[in-house]
C-alpha positions as CSV (number, residue, x, y, z in Angstrom):
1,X,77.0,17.3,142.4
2,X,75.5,15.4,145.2
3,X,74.1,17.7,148.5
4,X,75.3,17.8,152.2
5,X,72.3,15.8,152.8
6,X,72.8,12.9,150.8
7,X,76.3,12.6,151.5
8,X,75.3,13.0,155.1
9,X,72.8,9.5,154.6
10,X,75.6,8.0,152.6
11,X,77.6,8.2,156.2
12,X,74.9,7.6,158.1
13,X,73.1,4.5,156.1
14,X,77.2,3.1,156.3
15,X,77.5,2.8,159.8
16,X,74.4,1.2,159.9
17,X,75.0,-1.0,157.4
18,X,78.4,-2.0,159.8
19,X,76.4,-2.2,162.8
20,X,77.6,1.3,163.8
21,X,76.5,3.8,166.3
22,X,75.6,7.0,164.0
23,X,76.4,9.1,167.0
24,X,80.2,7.7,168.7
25,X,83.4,8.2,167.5
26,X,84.7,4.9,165.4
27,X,88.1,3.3,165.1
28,X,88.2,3.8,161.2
29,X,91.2,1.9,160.5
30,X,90.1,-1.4,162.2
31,X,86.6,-1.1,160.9
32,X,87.3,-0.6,157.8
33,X,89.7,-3.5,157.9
34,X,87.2,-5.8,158.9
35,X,84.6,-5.2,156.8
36,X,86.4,-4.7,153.5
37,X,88.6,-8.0,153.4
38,X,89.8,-7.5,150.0
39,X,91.7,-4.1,151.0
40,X,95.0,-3.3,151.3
41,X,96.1,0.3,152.8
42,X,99.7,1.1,152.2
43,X,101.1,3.9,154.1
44,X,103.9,5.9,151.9
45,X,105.6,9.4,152.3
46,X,104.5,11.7,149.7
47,X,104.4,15.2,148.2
48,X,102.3,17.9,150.2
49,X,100.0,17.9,147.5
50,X,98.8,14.7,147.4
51,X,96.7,13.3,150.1
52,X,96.4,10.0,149.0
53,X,95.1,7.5,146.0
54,X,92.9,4.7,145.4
55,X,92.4,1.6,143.6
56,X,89.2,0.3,142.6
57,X,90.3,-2.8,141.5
58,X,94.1,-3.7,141.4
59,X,93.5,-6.4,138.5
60,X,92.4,-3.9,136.1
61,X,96.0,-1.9,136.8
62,X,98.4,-2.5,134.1
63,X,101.8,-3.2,136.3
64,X,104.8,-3.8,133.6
65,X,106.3,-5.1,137.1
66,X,103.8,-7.8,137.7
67,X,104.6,-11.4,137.7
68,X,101.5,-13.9,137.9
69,X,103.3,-17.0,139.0
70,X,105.4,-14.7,141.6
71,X,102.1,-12.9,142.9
72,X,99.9,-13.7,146.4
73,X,97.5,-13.0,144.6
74,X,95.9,-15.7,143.0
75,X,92.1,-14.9,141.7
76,X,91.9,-12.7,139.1
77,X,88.7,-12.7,139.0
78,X,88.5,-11.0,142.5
79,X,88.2,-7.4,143.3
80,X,91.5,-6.2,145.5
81,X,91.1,-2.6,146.0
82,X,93.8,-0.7,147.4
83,X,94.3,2.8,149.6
84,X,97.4,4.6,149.5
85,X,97.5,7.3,151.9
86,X,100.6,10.0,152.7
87,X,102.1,9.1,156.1
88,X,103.5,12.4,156.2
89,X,100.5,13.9,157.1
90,X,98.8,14.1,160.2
91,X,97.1,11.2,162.0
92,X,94.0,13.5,162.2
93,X,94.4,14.1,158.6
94,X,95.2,10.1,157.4
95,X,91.7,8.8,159.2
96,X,90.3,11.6,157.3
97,X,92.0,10.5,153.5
98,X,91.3,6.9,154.7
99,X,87.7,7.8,155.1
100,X,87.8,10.3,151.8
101,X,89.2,7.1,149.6
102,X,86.4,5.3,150.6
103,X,83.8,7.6,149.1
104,X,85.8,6.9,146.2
105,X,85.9,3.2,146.8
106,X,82.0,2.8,147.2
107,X,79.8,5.6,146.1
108,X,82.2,7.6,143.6
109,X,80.0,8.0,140.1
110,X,83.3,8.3,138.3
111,X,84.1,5.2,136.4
112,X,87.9,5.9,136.8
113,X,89.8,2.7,138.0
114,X,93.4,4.7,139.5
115,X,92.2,8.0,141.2
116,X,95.0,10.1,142.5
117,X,93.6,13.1,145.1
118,X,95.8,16.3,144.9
119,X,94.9,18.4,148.1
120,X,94.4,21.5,145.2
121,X,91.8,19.8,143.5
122,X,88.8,21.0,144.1
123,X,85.9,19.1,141.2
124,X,82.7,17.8,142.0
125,X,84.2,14.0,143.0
126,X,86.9,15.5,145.5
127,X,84.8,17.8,146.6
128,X,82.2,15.3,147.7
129,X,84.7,12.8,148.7
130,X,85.8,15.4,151.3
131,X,82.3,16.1,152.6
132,X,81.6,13.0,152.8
133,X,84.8,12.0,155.1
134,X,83.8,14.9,157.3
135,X,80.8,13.4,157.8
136,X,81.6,9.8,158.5
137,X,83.9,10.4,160.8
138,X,81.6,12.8,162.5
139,X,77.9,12.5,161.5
140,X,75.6,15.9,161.6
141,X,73.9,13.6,163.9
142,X,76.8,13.1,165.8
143,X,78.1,16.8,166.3
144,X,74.4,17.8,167.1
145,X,74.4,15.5,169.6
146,X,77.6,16.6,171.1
147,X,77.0,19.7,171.6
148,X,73.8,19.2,173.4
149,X,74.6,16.5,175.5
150,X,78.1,18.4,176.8
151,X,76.0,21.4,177.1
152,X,78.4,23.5,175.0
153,X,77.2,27.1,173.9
154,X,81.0,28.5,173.8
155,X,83.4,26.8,171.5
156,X,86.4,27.7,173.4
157,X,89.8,26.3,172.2
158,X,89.9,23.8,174.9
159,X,86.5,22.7,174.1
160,X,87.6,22.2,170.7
161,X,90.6,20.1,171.3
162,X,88.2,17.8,173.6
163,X,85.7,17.4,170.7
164,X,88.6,16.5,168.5
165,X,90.4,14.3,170.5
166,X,86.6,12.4,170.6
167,X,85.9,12.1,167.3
168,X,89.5,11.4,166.1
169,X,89.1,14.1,163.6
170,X,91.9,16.5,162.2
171,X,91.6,20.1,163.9
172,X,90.8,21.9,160.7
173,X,88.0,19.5,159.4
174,X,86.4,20.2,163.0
175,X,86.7,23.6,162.3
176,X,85.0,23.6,159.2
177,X,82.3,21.7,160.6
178,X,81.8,24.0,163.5
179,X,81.7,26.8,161.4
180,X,79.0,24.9,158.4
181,X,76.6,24.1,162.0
182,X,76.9,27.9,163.1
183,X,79.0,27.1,166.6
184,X,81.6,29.5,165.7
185,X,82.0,32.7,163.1
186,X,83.9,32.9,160.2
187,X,86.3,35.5,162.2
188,X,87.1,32.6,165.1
189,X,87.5,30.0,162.3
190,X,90.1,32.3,160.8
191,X,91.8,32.8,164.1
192,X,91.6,29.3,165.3
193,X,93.2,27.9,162.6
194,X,96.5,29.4,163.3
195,X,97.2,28.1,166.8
196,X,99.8,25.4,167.3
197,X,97.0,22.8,167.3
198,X,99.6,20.1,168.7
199,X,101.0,22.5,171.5
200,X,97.6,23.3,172.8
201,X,96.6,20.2,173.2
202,X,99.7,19.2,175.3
203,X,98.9,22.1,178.0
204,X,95.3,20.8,177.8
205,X,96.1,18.2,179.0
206,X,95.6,15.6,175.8
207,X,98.4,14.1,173.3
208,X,99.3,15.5,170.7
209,X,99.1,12.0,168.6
210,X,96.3,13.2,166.8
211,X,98.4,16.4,165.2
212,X,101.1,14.8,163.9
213,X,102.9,12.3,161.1
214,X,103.5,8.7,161.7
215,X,106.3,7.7,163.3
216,X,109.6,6.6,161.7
217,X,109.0,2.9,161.8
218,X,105.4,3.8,160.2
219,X,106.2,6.1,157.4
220,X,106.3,3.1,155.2
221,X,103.7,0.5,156.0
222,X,101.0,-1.5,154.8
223,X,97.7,-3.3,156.4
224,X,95.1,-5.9,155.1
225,X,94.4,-8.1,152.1
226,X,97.8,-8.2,150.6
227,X,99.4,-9.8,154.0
228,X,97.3,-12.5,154.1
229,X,97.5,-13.5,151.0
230,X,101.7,-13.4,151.1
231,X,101.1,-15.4,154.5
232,X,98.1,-18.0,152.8
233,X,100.4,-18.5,149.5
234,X,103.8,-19.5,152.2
235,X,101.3,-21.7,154.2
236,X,99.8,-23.7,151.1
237,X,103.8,-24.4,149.7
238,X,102.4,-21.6,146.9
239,X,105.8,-19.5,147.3
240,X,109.2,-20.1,148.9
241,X,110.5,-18.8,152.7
242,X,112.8,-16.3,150.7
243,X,110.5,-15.0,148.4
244,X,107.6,-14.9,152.0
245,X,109.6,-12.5,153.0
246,X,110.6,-10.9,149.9
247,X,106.9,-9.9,148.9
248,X,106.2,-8.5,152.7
249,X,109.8,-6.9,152.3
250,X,108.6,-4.8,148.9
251,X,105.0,-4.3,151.5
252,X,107.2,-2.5,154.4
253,X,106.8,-5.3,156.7
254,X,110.0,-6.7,157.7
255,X,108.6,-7.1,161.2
256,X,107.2,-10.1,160.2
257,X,110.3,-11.0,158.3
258,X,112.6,-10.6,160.8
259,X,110.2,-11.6,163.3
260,X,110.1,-8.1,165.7
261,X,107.9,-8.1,168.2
């Protein structure tokens, strides 16, 4: 199993590879967008036990379903990768699956096209897939850094929130980092985790955005790859009005069907 530290310069060596600060917060959904063109995230409700799955390359997926001739997709040769994460969770805790997917996306060992992550499992893979997340969203560096720069020897519970609301990161993977860097004991972990993370916030003064499930009109959704290429087929005379906007239809887009704004 791979150490703190080298999933730490995984994280770190990433955002420098994207031109990234290693120390800021990052808007993980539009970076990851932009520099990974042949992705497609599709937001779905699913079971608490399942934070999400992953697609290494959607060509070597057997689909009975699949229809070449009434596909976007028209290299088979490229590599179309795919994130599916649960919109019933918490925004906090979607960055955080978008960002453990990745892991499995780019550095995963396992050979494993289709990996499905169960919030139960706990191997080697998901367990470094989670560290790793952790510390992308919010480098050692970055924490560090935080700390000393806000001058912040008491973790209070409004001190918390502020951090979180910074770094976009779920409330209990802040805790766990505050506890692995020594801020806090195990005994304030423990009781810091049962607050009403999305109240407190709110009489703190911040939203609560970052505590809580997509909205209705996002529960199903989908960004990235597969939208252009739907859009690129129509525009080339590839594929039909009516089956345009069947295809974005079956990818939970019928604002650009029905033309919403």
């Amino acid at each position: 199993m791979r150490d703190k530290i080298k999933l730490n310069s995984f994280a770190v060596e990433l955002r420098r590879d994207w031109d990234l600060n290693p120390y800021s917060p990052i808007d993980l959904f539009s970076i990851i967008l932009s520099k990974l063109p042949d992705l497609t995230i599709l937001f779905y409700p699913m079971s608490d036990s399942t934070s999400g799955m992953c697609i290494k390359n959607i060509n070597g997926v057997d689909l009975e379903d699949f229809k070449e001739d009434e596909s976007p997709n028209q290299d088979s040769n490229s590599n179309d990768m795919v994130i599916c994460i649960n919109s019933n969770m918490s925004k906090g805790r979607q960055r955080f699956t978008l960002a453990h997917e990745l892991y499995h996306l780019l550095f995963e060992e396992d050979k494993r096209n289709l990996i499905i992550c169960e919030t139960s499992n706990d191997d080697d893979s998901e367990i470094e897939a989670n560290i790793f997340a952790s510390y992308l969203i919010m480098t050692y560096e970055g924490l560090e850094r935080y700390a000393k720069t806000n001058d912040l020897s008491n973790w209070t519970l409004e001190e918390i929130i502020r951090a979180e609301q910074y770094f976009q990161i779920s409330h209990h993977a802040m805790l766990f980092r505050l506890r692995e860097h020594e801020f806090i004991s195990a005994e304030e972990c423990k009781k810091l985790r049962s607050v009403q993370i999305g109240y407190s916030a709110r009489i703190n003064g911040f939203s609560d955005s970052l505590y809580t499930p997509s909205s209705a009109d996002k529960k199903y959704f989908s960004l990235g790859k597969y939208i252009r290429l739907v859009e690129k087929a129509f525009n080339d005379n590839k594929i039909s009005s009516g089956k345009r906007d069947e295809l974005l239809l079956d990818a939970f887009r019928s604002d650009l069907t029905y033309k919403f704004f």
